[in-house]
N, C-alpha and C positions, 0 to 999 in steps of 0.2 A: 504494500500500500504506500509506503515514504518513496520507493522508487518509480510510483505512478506522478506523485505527488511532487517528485524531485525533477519528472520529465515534463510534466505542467509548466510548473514555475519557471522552468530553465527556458520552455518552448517561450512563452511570455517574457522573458528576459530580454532573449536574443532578439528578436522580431523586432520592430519599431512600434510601438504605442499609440494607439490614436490618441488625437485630440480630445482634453476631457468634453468639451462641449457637443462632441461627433453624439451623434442621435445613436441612441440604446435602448431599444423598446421591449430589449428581453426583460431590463431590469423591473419591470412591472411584474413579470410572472413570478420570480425571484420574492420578488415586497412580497405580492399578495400572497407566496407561497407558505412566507417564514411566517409573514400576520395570522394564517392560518394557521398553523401548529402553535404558535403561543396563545390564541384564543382556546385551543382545542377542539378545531372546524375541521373533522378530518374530511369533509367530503372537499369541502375548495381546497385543502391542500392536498387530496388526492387530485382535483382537476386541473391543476397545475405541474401534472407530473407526467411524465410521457405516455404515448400510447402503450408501451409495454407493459408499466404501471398497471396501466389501467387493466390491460388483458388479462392481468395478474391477479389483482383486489379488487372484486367483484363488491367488498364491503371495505368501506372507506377507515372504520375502528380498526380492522386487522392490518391495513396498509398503514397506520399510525404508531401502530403498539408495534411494529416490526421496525419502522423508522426507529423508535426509541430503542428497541433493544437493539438494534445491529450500531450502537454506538453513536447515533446521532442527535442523542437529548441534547447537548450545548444548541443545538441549533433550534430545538422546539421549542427548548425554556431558555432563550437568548433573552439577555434584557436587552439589548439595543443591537444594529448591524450597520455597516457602512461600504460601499462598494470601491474595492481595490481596481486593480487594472484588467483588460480584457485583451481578448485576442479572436479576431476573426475570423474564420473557415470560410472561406466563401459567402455568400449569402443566406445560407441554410442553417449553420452553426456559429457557435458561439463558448469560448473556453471565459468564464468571469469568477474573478477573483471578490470573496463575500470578507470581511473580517466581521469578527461577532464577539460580545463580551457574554461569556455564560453566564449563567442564574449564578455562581458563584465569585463571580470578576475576573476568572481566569480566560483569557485568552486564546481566540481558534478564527482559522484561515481556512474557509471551503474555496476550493474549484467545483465551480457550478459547470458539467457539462451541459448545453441547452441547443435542441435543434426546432427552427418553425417548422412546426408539420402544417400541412395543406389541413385547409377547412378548419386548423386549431389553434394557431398560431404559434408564440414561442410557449414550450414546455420543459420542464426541468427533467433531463433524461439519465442525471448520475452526480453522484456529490463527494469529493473527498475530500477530507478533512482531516487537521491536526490542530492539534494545539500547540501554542506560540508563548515565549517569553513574555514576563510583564502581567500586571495588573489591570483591569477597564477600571472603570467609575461609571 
């Protein structure tokens, strides 16, 4: 997982950066996705999630309680989140860098993988994540 995580970052590093101001309309599936798991809405934060997802968790509760067990409660019970850098595939995808402060204050960096699917627009199709040096507020 650190060496998925190690070839994100690195792939982000090297590339050139867009402009912060360059248009991002993945980042709405993102917000809506993480506002959805800190309210405890698993159904919009299941619909925010790719079609795989979906082919997957036919009930919205079971795709929540798996989110959390497989390691990804910093992100459901994030007290706050802020968008890092991203990286472009084409028109289709999209590599974005999330920082999050846990329920705790400790610190965690997801790559958000997301592709626009037809008829659905952009959805979150894979997330990795670590935790990071330092304290939030």
């Amino acid at each position: 997982m650190r060496a998925v995580l190690g070839l994100v970052l690195s792939v982000l590093a090297v590339n050139p950066l867009l402009a912060q101001e360059a248009e991002t309309p993945w980042r709405d599936a993102v917000n809506a996705q993480i506002e959805a798991f800190r309210t405890g809405d698993a159904e919009t934060a299941l619909e925010y999630a790719g079609a795989a997802f979906k082919n997957t968790y036919k009930d919205a509760a079971s795709f929540l309680a798996d989110v959390e067990r497989a390691g990804y409660a910093p992100i459901v019970s994030s007290r706050t989140h802020s968008f890092g850098s991203f990286r472009e595939f084409g028109e289709t995808a999209v590599i974005q860098i999330v920082n999050l402060v846990g329920p705790d204050q400790s610190l965690y960096e997801a790559a958000y993988q997301l592709a626009n699917e037809p008829d659905e627009g952009w959805r979150v199709q894979g997330v990795v994540m670590r935790k990071t040096e330092g304290m939030g507020i």
